[in-house]
Backbone atoms as SQL, in Angstrom:
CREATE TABLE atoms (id INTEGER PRIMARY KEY, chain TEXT, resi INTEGER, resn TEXT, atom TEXT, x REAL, y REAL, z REAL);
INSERT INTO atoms VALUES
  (1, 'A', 1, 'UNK', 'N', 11.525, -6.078, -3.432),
  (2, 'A', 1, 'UNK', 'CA', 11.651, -4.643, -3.484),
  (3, 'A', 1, 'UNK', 'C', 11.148, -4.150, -4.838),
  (4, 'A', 2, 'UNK', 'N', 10.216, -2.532, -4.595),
  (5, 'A', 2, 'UNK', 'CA', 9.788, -2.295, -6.098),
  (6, 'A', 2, 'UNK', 'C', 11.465, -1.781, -6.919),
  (7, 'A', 3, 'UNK', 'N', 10.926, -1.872, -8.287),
  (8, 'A', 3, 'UNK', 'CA', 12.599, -0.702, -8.725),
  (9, 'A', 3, 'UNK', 'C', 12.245, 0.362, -8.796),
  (10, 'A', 4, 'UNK', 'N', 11.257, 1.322, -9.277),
  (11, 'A', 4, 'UNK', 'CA', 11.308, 2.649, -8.441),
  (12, 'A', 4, 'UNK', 'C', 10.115, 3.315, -8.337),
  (13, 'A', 5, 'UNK', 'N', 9.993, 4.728, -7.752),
  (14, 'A', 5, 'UNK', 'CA', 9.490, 5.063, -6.625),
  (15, 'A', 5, 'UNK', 'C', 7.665, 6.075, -7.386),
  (16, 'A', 6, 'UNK', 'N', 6.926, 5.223, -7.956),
  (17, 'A', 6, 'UNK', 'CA', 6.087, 5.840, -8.310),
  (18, 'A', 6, 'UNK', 'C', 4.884, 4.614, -8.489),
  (19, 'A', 7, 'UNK', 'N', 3.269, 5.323, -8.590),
  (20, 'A', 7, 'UNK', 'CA', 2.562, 4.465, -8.770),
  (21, 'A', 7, 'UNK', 'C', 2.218, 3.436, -9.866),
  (22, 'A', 8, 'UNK', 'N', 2.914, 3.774, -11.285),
  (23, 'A', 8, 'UNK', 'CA', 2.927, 3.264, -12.107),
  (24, 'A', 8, 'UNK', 'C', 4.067, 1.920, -12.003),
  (25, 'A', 9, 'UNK', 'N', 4.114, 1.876, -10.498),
  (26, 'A', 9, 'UNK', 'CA', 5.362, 0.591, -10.250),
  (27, 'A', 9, 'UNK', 'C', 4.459, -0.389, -10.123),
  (28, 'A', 10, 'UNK', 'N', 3.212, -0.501, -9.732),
  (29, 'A', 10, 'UNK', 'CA', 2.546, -1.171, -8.883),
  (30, 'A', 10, 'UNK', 'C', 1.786, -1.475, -9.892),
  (31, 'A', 11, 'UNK', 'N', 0.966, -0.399, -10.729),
  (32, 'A', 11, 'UNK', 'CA', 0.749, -1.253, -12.557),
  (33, 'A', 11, 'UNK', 'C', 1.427, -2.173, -13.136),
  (34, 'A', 12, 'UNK', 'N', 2.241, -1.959, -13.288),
  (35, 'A', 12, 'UNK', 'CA', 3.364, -2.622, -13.925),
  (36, 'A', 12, 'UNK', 'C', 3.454, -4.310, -13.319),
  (37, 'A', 13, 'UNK', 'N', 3.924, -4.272, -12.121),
  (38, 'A', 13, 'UNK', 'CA', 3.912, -5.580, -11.197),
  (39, 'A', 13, 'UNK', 'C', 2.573, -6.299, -11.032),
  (40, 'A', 14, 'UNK', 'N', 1.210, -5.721, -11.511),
  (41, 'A', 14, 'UNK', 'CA', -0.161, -6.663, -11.631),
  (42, 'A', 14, 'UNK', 'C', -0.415, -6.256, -12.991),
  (43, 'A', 15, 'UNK', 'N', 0.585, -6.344, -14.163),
  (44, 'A', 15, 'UNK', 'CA', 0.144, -6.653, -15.476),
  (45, 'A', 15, 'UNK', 'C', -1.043, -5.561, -15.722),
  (46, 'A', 16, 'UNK', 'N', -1.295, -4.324, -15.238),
  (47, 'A', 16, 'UNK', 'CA', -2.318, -3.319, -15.468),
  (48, 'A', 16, 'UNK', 'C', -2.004, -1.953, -16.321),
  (49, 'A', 17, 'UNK', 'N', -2.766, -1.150, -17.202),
  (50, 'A', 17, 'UNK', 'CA', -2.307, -0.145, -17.924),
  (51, 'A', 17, 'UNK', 'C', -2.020, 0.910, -16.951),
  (52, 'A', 18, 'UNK', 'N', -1.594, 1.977, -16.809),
  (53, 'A', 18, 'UNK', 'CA', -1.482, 3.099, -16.189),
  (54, 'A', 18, 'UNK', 'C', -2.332, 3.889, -16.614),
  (55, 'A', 19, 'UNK', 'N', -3.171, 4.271, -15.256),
  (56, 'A', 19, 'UNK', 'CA', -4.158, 5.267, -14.747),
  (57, 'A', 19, 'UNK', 'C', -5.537, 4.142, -14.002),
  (58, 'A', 20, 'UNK', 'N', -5.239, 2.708, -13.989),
  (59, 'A', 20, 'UNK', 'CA', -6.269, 2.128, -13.672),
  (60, 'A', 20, 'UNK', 'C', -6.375, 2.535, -12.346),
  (61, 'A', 21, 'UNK', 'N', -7.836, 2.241, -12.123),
  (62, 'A', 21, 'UNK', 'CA', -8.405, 2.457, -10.116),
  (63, 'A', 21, 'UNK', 'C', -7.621, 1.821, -9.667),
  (64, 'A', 22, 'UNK', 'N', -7.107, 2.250, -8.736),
  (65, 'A', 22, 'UNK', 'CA', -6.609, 1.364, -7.094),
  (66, 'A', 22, 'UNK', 'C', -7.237, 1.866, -6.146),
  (67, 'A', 23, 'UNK', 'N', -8.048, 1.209, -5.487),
  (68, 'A', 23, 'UNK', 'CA', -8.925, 1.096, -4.354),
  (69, 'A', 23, 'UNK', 'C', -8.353, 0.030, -3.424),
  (70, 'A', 24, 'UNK', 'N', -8.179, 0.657, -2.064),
  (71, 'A', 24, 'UNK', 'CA', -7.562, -0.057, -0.732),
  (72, 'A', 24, 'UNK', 'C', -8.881, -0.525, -0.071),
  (73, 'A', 25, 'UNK', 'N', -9.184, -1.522, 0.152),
  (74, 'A', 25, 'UNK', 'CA', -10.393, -1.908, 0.851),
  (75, 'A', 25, 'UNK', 'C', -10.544, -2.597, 1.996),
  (76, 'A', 26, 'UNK', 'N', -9.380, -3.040, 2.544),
  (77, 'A', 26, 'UNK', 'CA', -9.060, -3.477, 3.802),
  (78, 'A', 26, 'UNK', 'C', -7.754, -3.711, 4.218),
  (79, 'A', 27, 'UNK', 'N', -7.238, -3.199, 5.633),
  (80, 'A', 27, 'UNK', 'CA', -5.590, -3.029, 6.730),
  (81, 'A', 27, 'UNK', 'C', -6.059, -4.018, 7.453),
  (82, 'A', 28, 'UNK', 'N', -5.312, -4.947, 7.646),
  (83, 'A', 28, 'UNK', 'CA', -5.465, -6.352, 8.569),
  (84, 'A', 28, 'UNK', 'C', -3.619, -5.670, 9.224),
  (85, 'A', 29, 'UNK', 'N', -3.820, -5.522, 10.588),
  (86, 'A', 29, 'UNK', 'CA', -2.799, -5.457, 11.407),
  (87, 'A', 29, 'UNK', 'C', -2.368, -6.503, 12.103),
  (88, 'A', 30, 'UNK', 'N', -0.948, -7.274, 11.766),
  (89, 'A', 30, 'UNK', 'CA', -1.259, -8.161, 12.564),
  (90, 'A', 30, 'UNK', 'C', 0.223, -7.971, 13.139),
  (91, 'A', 31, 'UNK', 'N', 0.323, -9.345, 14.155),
  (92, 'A', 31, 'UNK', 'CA', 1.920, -9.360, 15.085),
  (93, 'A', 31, 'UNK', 'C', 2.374, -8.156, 15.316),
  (94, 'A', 32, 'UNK', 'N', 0.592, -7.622, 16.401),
  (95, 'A', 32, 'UNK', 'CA', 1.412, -6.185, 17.307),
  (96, 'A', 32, 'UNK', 'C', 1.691, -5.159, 16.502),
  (97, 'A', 33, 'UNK', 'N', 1.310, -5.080, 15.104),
  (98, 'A', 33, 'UNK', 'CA', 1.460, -4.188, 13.981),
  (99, 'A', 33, 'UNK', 'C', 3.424, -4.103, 13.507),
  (100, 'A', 34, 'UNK', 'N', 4.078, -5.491, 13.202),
  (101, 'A', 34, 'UNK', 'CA', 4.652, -5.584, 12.896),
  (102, 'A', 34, 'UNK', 'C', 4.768, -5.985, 11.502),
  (103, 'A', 35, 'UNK', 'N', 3.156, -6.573, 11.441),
  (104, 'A', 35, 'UNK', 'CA', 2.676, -6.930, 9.898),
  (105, 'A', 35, 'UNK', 'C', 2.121, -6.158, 9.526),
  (106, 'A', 36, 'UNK', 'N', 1.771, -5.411, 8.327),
  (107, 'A', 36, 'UNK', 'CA', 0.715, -4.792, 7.531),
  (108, 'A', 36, 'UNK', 'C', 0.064, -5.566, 6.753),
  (109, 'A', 37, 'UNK', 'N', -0.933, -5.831, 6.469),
  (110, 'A', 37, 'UNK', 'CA', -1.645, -6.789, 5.517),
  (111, 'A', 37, 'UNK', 'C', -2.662, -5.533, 4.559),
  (112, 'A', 38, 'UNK', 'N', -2.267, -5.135, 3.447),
  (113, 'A', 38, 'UNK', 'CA', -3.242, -4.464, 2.504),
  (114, 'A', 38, 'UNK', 'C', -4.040, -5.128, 1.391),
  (115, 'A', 39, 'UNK', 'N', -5.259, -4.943, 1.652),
  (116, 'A', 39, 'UNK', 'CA', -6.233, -5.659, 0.236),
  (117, 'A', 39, 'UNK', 'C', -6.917, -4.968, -0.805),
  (118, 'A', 40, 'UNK', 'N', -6.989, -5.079, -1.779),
  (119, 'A', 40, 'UNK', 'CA', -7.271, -4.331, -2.738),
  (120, 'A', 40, 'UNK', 'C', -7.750, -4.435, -3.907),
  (121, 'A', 41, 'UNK', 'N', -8.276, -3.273, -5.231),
  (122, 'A', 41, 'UNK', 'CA', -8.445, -3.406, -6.158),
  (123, 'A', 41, 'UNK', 'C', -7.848, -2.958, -6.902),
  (124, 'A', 42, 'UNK', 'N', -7.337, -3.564, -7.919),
  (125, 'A', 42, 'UNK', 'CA', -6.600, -2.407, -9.246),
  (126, 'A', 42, 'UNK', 'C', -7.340, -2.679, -10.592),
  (127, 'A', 43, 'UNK', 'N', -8.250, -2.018, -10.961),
  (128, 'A', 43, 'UNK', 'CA', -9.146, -2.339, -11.594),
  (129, 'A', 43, 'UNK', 'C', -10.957, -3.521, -11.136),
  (130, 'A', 44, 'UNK', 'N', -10.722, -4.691, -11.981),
  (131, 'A', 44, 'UNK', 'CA', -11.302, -5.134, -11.609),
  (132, 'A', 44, 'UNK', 'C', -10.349, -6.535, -10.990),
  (133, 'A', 45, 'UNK', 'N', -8.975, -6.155, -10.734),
  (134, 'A', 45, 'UNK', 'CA', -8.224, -7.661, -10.242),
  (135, 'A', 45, 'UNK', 'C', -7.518, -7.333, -8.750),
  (136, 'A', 46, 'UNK', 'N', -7.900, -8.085, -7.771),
  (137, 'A', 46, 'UNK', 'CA', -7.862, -7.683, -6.543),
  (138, 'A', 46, 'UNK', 'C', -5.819, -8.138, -6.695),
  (139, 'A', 47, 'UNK', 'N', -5.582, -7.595, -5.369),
  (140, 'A', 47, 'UNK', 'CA', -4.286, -7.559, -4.917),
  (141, 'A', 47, 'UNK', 'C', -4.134, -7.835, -3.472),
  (142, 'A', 48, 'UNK', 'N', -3.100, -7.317, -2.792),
  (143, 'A', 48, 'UNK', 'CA', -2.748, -8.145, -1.817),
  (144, 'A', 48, 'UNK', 'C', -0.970, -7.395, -1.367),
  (145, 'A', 49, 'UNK', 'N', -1.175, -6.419, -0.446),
  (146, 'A', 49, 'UNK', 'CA', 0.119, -6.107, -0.129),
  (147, 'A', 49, 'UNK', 'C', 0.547, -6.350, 1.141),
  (148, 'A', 50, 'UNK', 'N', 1.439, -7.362, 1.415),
  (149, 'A', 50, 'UNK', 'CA', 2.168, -7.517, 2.845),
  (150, 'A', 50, 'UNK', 'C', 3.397, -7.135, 3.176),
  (151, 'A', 51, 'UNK', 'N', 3.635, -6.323, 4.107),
  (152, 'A', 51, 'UNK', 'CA', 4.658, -5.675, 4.908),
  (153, 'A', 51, 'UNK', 'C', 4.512, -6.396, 6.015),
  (154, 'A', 52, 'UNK', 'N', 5.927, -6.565, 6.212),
  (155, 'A', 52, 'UNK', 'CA', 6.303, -7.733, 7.304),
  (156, 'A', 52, 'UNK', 'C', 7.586, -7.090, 7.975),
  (157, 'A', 53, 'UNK', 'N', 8.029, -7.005, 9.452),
  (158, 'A', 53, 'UNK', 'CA', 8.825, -6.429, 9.893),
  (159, 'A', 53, 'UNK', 'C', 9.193, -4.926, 9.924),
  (160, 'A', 54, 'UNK', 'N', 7.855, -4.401, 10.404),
  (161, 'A', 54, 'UNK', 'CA', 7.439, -2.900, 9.949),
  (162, 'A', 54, 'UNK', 'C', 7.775, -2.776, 11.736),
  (163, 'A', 55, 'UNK', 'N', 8.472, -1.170, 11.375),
  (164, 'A', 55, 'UNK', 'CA', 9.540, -0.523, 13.052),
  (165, 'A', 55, 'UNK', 'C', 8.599, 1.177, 12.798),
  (166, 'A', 56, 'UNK', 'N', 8.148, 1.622, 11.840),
  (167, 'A', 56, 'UNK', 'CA', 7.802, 2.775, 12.427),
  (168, 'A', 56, 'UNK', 'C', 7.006, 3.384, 11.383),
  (169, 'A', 57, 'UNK', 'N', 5.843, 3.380, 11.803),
  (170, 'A', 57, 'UNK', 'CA', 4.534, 4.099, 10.934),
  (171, 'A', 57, 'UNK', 'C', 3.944, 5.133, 11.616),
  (172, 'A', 58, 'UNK', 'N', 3.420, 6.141, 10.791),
  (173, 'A', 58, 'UNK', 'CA', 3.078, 7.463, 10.767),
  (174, 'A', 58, 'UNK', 'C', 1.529, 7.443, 10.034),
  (175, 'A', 59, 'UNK', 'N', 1.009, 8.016, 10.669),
  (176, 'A', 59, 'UNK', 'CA', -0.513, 8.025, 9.700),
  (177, 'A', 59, 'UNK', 'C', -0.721, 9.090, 9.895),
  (178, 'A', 60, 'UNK', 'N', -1.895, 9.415, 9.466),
  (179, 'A', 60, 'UNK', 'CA', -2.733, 10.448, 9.289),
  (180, 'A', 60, 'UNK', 'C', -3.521, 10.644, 8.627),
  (181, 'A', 61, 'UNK', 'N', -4.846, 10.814, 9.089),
  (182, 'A', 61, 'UNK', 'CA', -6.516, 10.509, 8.651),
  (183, 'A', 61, 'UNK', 'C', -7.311, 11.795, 8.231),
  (184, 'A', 62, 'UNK', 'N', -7.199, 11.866, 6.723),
  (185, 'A', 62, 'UNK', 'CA', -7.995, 13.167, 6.509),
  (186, 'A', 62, 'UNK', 'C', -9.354, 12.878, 6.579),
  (187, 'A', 63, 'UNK', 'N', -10.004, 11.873, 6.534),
  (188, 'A', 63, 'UNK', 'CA', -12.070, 12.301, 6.655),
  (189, 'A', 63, 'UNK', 'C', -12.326, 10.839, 7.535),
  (190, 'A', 64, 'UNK', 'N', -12.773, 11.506, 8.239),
  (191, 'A', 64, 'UNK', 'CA', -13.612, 10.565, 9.220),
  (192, 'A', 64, 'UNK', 'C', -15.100, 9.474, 8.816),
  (193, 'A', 65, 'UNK', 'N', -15.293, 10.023, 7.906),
  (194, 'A', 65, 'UNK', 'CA', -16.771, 8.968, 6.985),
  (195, 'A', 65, 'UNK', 'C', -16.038, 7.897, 6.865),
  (196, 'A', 66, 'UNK', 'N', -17.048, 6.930, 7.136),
  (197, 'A', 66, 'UNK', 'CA', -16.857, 5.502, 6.446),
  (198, 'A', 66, 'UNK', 'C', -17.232, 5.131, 5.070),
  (199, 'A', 67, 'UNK', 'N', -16.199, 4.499, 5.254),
  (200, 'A', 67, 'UNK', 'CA', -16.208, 3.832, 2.983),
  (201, 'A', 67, 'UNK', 'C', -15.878, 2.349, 3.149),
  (202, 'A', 68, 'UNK', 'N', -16.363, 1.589, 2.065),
  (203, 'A', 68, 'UNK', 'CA', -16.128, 0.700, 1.733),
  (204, 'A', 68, 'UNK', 'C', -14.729, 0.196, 1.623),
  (205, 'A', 69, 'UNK', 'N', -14.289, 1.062, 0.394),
  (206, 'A', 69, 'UNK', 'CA', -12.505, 1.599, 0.005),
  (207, 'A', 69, 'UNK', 'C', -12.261, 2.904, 0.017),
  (208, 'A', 70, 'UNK', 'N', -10.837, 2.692, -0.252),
  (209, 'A', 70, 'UNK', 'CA', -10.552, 4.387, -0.362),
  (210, 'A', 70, 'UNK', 'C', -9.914, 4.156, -2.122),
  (211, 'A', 71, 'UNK', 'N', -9.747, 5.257, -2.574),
  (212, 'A', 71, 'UNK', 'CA', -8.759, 5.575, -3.437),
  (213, 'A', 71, 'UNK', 'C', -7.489, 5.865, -3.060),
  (214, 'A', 72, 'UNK', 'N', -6.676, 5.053, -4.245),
  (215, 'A', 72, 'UNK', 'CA', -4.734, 4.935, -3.722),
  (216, 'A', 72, 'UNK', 'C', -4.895, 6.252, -5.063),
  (217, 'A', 73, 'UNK', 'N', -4.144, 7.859, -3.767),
  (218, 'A', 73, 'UNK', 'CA', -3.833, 8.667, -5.243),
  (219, 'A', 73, 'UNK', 'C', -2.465, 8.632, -6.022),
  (220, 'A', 74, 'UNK', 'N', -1.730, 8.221, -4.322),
  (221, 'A', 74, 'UNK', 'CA', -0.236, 8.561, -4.584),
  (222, 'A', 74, 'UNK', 'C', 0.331, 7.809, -3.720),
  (223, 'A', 75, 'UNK', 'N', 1.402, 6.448, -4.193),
  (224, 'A', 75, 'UNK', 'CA', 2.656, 5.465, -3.611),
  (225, 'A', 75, 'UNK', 'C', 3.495, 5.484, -4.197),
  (226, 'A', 76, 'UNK', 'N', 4.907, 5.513, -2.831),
  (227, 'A', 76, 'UNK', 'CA', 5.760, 5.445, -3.329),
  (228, 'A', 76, 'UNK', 'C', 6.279, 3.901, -2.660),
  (229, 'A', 77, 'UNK', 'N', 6.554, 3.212, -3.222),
  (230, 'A', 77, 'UNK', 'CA', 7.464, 1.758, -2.452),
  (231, 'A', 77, 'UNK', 'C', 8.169, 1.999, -1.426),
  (232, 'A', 78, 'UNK', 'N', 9.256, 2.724, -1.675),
  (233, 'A', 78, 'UNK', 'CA', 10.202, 2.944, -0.280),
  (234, 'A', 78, 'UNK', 'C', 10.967, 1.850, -0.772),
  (235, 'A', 79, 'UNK', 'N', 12.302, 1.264, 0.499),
  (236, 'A', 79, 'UNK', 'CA', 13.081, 0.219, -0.131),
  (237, 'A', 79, 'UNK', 'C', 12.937, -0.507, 1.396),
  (238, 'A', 80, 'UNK', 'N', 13.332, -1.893, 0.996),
  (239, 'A', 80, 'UNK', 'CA', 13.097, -2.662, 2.460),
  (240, 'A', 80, 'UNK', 'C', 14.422, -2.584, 3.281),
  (241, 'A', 81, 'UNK', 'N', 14.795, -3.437, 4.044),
  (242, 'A', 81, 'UNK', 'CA', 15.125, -3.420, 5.382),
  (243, 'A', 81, 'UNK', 'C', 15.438, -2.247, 6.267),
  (244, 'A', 82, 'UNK', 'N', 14.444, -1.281, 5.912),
  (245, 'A', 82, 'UNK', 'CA', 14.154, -0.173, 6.443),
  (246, 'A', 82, 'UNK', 'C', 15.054, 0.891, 6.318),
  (247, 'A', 83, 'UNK', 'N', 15.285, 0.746, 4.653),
  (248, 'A', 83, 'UNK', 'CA', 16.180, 2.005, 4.359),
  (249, 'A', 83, 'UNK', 'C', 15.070, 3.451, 3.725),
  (250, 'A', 84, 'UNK', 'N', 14.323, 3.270, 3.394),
  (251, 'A', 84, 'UNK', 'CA', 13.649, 4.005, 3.091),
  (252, 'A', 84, 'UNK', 'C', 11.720, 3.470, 3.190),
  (253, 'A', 85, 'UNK', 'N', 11.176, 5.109, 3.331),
  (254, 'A', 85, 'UNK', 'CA', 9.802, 4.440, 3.514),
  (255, 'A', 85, 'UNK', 'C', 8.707, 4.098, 2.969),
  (256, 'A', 86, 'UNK', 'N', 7.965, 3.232, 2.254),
  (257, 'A', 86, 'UNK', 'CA', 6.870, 3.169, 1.743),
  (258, 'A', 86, 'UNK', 'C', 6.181, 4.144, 2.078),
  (259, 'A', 87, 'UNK', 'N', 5.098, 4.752, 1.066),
  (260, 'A', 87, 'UNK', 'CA', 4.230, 5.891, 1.570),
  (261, 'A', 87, 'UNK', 'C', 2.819, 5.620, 0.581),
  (262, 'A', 88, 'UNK', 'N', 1.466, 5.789, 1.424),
  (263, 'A', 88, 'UNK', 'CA', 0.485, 5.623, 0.872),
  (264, 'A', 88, 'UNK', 'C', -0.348, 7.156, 0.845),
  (265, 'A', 89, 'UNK', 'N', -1.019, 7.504, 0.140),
  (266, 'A', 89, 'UNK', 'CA', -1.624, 8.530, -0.041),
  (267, 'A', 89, 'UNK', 'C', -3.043, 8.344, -0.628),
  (268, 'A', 90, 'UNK', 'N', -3.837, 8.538, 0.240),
  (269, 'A', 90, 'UNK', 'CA', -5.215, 8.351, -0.458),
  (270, 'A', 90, 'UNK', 'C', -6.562, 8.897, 0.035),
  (271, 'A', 91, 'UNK', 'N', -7.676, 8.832, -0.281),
  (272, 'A', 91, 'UNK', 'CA', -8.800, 10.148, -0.081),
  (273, 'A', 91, 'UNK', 'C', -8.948, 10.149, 1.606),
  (274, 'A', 92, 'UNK', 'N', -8.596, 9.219, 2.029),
  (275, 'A', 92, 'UNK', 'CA', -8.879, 9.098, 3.569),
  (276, 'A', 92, 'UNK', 'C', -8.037, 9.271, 4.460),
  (277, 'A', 93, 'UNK', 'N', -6.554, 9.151, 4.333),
  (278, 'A', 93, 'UNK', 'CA', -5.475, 8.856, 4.928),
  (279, 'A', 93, 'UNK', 'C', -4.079, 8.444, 3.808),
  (280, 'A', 94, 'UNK', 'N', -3.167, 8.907, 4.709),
  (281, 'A', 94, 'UNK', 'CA', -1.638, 9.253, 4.420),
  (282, 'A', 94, 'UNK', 'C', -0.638, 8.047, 5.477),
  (283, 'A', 95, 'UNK', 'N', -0.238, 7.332, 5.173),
  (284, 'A', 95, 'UNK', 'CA', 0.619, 6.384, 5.481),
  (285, 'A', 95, 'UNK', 'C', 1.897, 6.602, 5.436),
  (286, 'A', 96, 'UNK', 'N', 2.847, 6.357, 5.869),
  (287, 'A', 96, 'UNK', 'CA', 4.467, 6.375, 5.419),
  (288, 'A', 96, 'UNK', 'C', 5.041, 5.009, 7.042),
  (289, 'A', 97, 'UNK', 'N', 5.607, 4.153, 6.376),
  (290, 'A', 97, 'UNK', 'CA', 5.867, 2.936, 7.065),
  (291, 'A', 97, 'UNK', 'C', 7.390, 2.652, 6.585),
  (292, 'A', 98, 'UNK', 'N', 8.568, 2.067, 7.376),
  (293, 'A', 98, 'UNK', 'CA', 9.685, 1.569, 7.295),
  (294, 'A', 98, 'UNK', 'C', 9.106, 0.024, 7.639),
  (295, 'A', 99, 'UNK', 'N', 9.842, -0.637, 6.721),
  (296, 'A', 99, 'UNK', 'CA', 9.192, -2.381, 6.723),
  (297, 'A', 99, 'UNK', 'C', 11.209, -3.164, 6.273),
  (298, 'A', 100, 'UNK', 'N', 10.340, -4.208, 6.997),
  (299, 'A', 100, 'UNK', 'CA', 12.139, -4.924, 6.147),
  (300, 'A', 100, 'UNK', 'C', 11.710, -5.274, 4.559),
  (301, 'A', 101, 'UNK', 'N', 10.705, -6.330, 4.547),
  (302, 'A', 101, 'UNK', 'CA', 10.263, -6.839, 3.156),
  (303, 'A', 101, 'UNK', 'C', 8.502, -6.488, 3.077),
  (304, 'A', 102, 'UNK', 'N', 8.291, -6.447, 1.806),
  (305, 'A', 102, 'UNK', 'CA', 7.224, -6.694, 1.364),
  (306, 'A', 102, 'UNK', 'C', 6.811, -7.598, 0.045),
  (307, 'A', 103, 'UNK', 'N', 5.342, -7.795, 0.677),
  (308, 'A', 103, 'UNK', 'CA', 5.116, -9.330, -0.838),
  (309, 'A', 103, 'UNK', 'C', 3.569, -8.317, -1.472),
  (310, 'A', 104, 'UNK', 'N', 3.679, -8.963, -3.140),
  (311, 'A', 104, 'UNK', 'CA', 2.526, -8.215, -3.494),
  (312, 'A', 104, 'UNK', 'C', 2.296, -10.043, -4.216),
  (313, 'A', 105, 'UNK', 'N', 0.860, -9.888, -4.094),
  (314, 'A', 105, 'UNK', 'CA', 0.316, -10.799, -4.857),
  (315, 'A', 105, 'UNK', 'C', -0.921, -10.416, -5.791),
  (316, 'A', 106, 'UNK', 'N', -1.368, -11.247, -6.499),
  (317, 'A', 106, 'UNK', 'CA', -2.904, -10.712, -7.179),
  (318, 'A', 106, 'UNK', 'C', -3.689, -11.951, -7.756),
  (319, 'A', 107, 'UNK', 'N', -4.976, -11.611, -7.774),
  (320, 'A', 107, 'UNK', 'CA', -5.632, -12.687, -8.266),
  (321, 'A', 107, 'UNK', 'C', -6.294, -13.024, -7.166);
């Protein structure tokens, strides 16, 4: 679980200064979309966010063009076993997901 609810959480947890790029560059859905699999950049050091035991996601797609990545403008963690929701915000689309756990990795 992050400890709290802003993007500078997610700096912090890949050793990065605050204001670096985060670019989302690939959603791998897996187990029926019970998994989320997110890949990424934060700077120049890729990442890796998995949500596992995800019950109820909400999207919504502001531009239809294709991109490579998007830009992450605005996350909040949320808390796991689906007490509260992760939320992604970025040039393409708006996320908000209830998950039990999530893993971040990097490198």
């Amino acid at each position: 679980m992050f400890p709290n609810n802003s993007l500078s959480t997610l700096f912090s947890l890949l050793g990065l200064p605050d204001k670096t790029l985060v670019t989302l560059q690939r959603l791998d859905v897996l187990d029926w979309g019970q998994t989320l699999m997110f890949t990424g950049m934060a700077g120049d050091q890729p990442f890796t966010l998995r949500y596992r035991d995800c019950r109820e996601l909400r999207w919504r797609v502001y531009v239809t063009d294709r991109a490579d990545s998007t830009p992450l403008v605005s996350f909040a963690p949320g808390r796991d076993q689906q007490r509260s929701p992760a939320q992604f915000l970025t040039a393409h689309f708006g996320l908000s997901l209830y998950y039990g756990s999530v893993e971040i990795t990097s490198g």
